[in-house]
C-alpha positions as CSV (number, residue, x, y, z in Angstrom):
1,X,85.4,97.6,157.5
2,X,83.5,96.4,154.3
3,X,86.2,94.3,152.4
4,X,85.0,96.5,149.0
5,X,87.0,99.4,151.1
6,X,90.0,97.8,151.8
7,X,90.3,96.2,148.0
8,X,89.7,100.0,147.4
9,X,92.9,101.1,149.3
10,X,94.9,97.9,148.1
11,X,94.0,98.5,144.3
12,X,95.2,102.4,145.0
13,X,98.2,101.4,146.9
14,X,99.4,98.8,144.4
15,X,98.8,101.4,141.4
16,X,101.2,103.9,143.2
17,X,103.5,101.3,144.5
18,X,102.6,102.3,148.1
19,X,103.4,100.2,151.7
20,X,100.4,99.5,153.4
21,X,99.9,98.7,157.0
22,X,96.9,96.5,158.3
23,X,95.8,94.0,161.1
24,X,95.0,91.4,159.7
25,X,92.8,88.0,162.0
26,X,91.9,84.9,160.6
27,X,90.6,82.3,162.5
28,X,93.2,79.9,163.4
29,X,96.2,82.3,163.1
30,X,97.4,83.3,166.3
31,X,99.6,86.2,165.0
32,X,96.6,88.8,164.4
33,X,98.3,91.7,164.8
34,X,99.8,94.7,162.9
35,X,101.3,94.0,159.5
36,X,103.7,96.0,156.5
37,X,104.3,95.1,153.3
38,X,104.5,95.4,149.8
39,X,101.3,94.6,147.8
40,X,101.8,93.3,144.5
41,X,98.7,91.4,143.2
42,X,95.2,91.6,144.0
43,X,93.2,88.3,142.9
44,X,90.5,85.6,142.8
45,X,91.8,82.5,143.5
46,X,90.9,79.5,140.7
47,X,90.1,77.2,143.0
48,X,87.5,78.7,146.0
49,X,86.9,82.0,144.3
50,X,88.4,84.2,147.6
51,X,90.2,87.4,147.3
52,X,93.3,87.5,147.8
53,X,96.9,90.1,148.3
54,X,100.1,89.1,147.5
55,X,102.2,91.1,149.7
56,X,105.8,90.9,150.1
57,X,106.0,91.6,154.2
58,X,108.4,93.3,155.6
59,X,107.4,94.2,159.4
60,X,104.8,93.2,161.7
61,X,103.3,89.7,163.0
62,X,103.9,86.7,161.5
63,X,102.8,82.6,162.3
64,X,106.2,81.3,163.6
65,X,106.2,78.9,160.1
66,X,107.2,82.1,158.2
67,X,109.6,84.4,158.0
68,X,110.1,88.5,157.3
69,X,110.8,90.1,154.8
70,X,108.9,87.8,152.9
71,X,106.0,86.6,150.1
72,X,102.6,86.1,152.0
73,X,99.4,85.8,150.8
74,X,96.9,87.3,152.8
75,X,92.6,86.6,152.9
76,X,91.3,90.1,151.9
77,X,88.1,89.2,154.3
78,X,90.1,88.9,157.2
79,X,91.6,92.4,156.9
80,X,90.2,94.9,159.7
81,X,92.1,98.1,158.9
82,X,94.6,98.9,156.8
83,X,96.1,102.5,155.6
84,X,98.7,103.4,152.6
85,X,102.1,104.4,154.3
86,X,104.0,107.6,152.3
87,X,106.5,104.7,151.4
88,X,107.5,103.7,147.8
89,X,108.8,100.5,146.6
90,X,110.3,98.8,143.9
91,X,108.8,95.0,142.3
92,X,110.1,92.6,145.0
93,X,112.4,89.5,143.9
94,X,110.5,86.7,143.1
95,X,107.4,88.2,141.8
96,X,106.0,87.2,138.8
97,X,103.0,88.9,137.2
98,X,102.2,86.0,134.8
99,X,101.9,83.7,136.9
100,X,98.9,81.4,136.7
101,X,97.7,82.3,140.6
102,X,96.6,86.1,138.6
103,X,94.4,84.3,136.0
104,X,91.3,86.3,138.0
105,X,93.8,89.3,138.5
106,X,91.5,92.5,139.8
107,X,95.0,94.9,139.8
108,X,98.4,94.0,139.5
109,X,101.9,95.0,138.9
């Protein structure tokens, strides 16, 4: 899946404040498996220029150094499917949409 596609369905599911489901692989993660979650911010990061999802998880896999429901940032390149759940949500605790990280913000909430 082209990652233009997925920041498609990210950018519509944060607009409508929509769960998304995806599997996510990165090299070196061993959890690469289904994930849920809230997505709050899509970005460029300052410092290598990657796209990024702030999502605040709240089912699925997860490296054993993190915990659910919680604030992950996920590599929008290593993103293989993902769908928009009929599920609504509210702005998750601990979000902050001026923070500096959202300097290069593409959408946000």
């Amino acid at each position: 899946m082209a990652n233009n596609h997925v920041e498609q369905i990210i950018t519509q599911a944060i607009k409508s404040k929509r769960e998304v489901r995806f599997t996510y692989d990165k090299p070196g993660d061993f959890a690469k498996g289904l994930r849920e979650g809230y997505p709050h911010a899509l970005y460029y990061t300052k410092t290598t220029g990657k796209t990024k999802v702030d999502v605040y998880q709240t089912g699925g896999d997860t490296t054993n150094r993190t915990t659910i429901p919680g604030w992950k940032p996920f590599d929008v390149e290593y993103i293989r499917t993902i769908d928009i759940i009929d599920e609504t949500f509210t702005i998750q605790q601990g979000y902050n949409s001026n923070s500096a990280r959202y300097i290069n913000s593409i959408v946000k909430l």
